[in-house]
C-alpha positions in Angstrom: 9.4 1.8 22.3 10.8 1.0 19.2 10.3 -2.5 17.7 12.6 -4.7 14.9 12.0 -3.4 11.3 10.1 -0.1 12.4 11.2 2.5 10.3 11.6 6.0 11.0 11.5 8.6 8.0 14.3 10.7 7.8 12.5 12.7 4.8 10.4 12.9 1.9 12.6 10.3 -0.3 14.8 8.6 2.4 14.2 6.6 5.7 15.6 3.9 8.1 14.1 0.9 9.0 15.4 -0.4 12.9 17.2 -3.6 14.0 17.1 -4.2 17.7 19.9 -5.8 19.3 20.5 -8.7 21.7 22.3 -5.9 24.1 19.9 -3.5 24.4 21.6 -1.5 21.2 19.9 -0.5 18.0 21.3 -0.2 14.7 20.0 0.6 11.4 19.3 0.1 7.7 19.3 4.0 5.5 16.8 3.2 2.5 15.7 5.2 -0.3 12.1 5.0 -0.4 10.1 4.3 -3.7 7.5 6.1 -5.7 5.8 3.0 -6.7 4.2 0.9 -4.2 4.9 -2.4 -7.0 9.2 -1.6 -6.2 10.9 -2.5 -3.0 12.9 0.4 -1.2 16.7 0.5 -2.0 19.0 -0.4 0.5 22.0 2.5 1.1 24.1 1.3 4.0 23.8 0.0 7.6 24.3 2.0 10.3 26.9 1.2 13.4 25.2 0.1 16.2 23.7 2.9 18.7 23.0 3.0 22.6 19.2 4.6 22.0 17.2 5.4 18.8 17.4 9.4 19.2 21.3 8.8 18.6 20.8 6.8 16.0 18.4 8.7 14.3 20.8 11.9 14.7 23.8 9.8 13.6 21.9 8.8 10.4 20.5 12.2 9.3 24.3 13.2 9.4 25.4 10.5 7.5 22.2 11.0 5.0 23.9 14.3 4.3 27.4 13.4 4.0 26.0 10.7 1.4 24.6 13.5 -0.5 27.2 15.8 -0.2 29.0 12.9 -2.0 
């Protein structure tokens, strides 16, 4: 089960940390994770919110790509 604020690694540099909903839905927060423990992550973009985590997870690596695609 996945909690509020868990995050889920999406690679070496990038993650997503998890927001549960009132409804039962989860949504999500793509971060770019830091080097140096003393530095926060950096917030990319939210996600839209998703029915279970495996389609949000799927949902983000795609948009993780597209993002770097530019």
């Amino acid at each position: 089960m996945v909690e509020d604020h868990d995050v889920v690694r999406l690679d070496d540099f990038y993650a997503m940390k998890v927001h549960t909903g009132g409804k039962g839905g989860v949504s999500g927060e793509i971060i770019r994770l830091s080097v140096d423990p003393q530095h926060p992550a950096t917030h990319l973009f939210d996600s839209p919110v998703y029915a279970d985590i495996q389609d949000l997870r799927d949902w983000a690596v795609r948009a993780l790509q597209a993002y770097r695609e530019g």
